[in-house]
ZAKOLGU-65657 format. One record per residue: residue in three letters; x, y, z of N, C-alpha, C in turn. Coordinates in steps of 0.001 Angstrom, whole numbers, padded with zeros to 6 digits, always signed. Example, Ala and Ser with C-alpha at 12.3 -4.5 7.8 and 13.67 -1.06 7.14 Angstrom:
2
ALA+013190-005690+007800+012300-004500+007800+013200-003300+007800;SER+012850-002250+007080+013670-001060+007140+012900+000030+007870;
//
This chain:
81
UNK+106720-066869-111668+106383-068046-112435+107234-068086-113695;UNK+107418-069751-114024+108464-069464-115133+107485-069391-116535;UNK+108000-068659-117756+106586-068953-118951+107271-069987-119410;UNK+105822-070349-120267+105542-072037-120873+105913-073249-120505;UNK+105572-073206-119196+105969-074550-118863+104176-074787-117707;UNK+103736-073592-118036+102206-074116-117297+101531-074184-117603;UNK+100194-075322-117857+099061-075350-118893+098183-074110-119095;UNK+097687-073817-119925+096500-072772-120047+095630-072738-119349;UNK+095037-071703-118768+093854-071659-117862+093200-070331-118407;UNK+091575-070804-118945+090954-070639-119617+089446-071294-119474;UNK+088170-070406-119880+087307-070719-119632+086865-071920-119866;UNK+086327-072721-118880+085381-074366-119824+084326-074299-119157;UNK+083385-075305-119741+082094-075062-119757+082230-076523-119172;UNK+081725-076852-118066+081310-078137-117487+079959-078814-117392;UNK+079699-079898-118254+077972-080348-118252+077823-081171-117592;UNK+077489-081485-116198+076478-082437-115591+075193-083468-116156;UNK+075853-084472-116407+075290-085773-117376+073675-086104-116758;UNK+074037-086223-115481+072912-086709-114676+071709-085691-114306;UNK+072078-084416-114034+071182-083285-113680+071056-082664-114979;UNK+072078-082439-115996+071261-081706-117442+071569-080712-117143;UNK+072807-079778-116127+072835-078645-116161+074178-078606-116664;UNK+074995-076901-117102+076010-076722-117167+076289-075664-116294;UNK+077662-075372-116372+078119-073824-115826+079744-073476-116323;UNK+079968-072381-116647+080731-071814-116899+081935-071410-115700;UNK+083115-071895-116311+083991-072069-114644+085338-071380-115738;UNK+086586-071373-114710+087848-071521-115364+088902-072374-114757;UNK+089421-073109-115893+090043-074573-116143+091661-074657-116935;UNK+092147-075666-116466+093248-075999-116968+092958-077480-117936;UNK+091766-077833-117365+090841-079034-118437+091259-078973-119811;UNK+091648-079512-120826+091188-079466-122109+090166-080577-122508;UNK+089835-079896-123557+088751-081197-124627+088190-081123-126299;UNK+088067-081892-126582+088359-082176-127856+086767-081331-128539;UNK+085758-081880-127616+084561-081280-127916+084629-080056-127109;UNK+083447-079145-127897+083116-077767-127554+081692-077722-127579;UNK+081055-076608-127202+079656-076077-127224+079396-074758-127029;UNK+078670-073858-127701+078145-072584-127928+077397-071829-126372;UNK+078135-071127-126151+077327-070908-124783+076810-069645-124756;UNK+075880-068968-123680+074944-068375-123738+075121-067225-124294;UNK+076522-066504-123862+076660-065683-124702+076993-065358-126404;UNK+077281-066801-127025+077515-066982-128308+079230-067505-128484;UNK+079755-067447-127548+081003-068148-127401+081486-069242-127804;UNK+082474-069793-128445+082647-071433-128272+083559-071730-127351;UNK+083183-072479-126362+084054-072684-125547+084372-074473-125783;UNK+085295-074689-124882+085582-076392-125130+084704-076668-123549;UNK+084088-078013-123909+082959-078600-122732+083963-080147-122302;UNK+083441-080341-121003+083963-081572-120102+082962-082009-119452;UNK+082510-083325-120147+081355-083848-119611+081362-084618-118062;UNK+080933-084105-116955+081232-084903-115462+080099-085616-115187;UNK+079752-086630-114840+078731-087588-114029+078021-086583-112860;UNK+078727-086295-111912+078204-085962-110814+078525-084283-110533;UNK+078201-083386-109934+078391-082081-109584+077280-082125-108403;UNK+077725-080532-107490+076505-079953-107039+074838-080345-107068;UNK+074667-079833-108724+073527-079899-109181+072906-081657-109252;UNK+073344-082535-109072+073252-083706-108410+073582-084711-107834;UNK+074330-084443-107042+075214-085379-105927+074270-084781-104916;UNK+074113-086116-104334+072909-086445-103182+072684-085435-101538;UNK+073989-085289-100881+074321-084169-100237+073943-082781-100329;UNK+074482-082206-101600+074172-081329-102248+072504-080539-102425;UNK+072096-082042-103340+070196-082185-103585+070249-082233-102315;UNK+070300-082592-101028+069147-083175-099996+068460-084531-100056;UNK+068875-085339-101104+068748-086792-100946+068916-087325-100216;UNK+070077-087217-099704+071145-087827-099132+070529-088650-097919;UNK+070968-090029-097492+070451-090658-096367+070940-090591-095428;UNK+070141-090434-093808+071086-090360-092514+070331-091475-092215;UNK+071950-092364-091646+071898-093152-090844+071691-093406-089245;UNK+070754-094195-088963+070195-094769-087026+071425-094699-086851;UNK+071976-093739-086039+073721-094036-085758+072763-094318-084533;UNK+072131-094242-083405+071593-094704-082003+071300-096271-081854;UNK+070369-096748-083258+070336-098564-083567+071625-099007-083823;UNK+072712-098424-084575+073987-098951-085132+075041-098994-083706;UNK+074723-097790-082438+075253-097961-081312+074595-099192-080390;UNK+073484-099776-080316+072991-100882-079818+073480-101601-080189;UNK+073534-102074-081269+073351-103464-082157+075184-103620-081736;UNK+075910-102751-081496+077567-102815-081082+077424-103413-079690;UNK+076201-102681-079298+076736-103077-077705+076238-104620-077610;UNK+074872-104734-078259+074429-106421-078149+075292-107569-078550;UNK+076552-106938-079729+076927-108024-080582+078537-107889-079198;UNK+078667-107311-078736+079966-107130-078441+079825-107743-076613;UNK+078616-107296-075817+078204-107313-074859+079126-106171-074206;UNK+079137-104865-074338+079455-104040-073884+078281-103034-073196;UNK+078587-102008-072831+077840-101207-071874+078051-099602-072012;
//
């Protein structure tokens, strides 16, 4: 690898907006804001919408679709067999 020509990679702290959780990862992310983490650290934080901790898949939300009604309703609209 050549030096300084590759961003820093370094701990960040990622907070999940929607679920209220964080976790501690390592990142090439920067950010302007930071936050104190469990061990007394300051690390810099990157606020994401969605993660694991709540994206629907993940939770078990998630909806399955009548793919068996969605195969009818093809064959009625199409007149196939």
């Amino acid at each position: 690898m050549k030096n300084g020509i590759h961003p820093a990679y370094r701990p960040v702290v990622f907070r999940d907006k929607a679920a209220g959780r964080s976790f501690l990862t390592r990142s090439t992310l920067t950010s302007a804001s930071t936050v104190v983490w469990e061990d007394g650290t300051v690390r810099p934080v990157v606020d994401v919408e969605t993660s694991s901790a709540s994206h629907p898949v993940w939770t078990g939300r998630a909806r399955v679709l009548d793919q068996a009604g969605r195969i009818e309703q093809y064959r009625r609209r199409y007149g196939r067999d």
